[in-house]
C-alpha positions in Angstrom: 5.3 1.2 28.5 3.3 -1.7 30.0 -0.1 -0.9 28.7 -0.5 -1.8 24.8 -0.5 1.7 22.3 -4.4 0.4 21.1 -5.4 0.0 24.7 -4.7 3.4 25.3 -5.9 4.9 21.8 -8.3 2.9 20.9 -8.7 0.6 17.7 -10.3 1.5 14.7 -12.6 -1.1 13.3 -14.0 -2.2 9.8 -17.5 -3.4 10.5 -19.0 -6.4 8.7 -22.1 -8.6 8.4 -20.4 -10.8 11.1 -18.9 -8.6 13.6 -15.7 -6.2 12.8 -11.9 -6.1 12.2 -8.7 -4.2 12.8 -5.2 -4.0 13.1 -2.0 -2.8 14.7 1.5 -2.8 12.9 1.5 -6.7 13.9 -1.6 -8.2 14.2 -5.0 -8.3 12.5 -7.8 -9.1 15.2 -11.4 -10.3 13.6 -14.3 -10.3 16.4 -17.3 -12.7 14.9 -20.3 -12.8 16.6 -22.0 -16.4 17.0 -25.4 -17.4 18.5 -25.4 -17.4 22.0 -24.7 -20.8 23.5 -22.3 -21.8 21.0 -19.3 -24.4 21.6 -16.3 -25.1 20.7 -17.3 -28.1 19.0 -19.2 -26.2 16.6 -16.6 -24.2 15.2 -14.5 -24.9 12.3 -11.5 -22.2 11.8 -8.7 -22.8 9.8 -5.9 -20.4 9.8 -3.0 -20.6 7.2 -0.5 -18.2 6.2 -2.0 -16.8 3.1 -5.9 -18.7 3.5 -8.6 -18.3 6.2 -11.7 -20.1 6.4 -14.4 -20.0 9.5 -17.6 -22.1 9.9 -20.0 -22.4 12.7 -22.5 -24.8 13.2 -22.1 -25.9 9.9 -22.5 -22.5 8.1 -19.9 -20.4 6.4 -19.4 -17.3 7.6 -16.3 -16.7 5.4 -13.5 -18.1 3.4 -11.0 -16.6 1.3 -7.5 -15.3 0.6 -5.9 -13.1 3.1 -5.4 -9.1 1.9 -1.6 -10.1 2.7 0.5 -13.1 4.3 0.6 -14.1 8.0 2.2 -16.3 9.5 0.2 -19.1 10.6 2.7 -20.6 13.3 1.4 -17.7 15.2 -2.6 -17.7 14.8 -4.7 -18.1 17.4 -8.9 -18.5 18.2 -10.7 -17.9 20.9 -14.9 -18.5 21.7 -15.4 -16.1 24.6 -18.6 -16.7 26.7 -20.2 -18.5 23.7 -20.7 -15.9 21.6 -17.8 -14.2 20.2 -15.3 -15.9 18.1 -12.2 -13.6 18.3 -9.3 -14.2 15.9 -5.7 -13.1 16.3 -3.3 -13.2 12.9 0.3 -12.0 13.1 1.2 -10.1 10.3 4.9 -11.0 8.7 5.6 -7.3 7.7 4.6 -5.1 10.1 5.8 -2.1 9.1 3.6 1.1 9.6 3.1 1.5 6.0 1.5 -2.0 5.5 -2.0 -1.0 6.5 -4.0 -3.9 5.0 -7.1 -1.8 3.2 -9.5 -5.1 3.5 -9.4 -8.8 5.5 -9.6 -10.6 2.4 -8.7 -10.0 -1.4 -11.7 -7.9 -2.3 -14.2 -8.4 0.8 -14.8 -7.1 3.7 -13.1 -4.3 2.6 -12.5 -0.9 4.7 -14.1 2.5 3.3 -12.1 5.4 2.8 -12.9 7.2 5.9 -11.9 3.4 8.1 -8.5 3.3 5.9 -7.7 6.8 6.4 -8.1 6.2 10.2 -6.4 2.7 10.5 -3.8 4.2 8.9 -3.5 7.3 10.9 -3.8 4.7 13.6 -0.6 3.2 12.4 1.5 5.8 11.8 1.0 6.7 15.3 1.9 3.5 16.7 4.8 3.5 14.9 5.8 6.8 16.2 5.7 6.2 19.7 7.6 2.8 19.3 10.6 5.3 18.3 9.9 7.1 21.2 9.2 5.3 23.9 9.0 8.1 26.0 6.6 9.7 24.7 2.7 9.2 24.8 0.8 9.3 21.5 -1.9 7.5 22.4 -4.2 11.1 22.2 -2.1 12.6 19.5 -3.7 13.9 16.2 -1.9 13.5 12.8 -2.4 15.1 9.4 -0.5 15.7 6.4 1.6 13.1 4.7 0.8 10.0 6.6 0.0 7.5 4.4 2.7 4.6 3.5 3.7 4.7 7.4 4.1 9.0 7.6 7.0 10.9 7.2 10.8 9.1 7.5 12.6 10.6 10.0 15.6 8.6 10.0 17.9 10.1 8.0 17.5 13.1 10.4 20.7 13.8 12.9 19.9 13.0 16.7 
């Protein structure tokens, strides 16, 4: 399919004092709002496998230890019309079942109701990369869905 699964069905963020966060089966993408006429000068990000750390102007806005490992190889920033700093971090298991449950070890963390989604999210993702041609982009899940939903491959095709 050429458009992406979350263009079609949405994302499902975790807001924060900064701006938000969310994730497919590969990637975690963090949107940070900075003040308006911001550049790129004035932005300090530093992305490692297991660390993050982002400052602008000279402020913190966080720094910590990833909710799991990434690999850093593959991270990427952006400022976008001076005022939105969006992050891109590859996850190294992206599996459905790895749904991270906050950004970093014990902040920022996602309630109940954003987990239950993002992993909802995932589960459907991963069920429409095993069928292709399918669309699940709409689709509603329940029942056992957590860990990545049900494992269908030891089923006969």
């Amino acid at each position: 399919m050429s458009v992406h699964f979350e263009e079609r069905s949405g994302v499902v963020p975790c807001k924060t004092p900064w701006g938000s966060w969310y994730q497919t089966m590969e990637e975690v993408f963090i949107e940070v709002h900075v003040p308006p006429g911001t550049s790129a000068k004035e932005v300090k990000c530093r992305l490692g496998s297991r660390d993050i750390e982002l400052q602008v102007r000279g402020k913190e806005v966080f720094k910590g230890r990833l909710f799991d490992v990434t690999v850093s190889d593959e991270a990427t920033w952006t400022l976008e019309d001076k005022c939105l700093i969006r992050i891109v971090l590859m996850k190294t298991n992206r599996q459905a079942g790895n749904c991270w449950s906050s950004l970093l070890e014990g902040e920022y963390c996602a309630n109940a109701w954003v987990q239950d989604q993002m992993q909802r999210k995932l589960t459907l993702e991963r069920f429409q990369r095993e069928n292709p041609g399918f669309d699940f982009s709409g689709a509603e899940i329940s029942g056992n869905f957590a860990g990545g939903g049900p494992d269908f491959s030891s089923l006969q095709k």
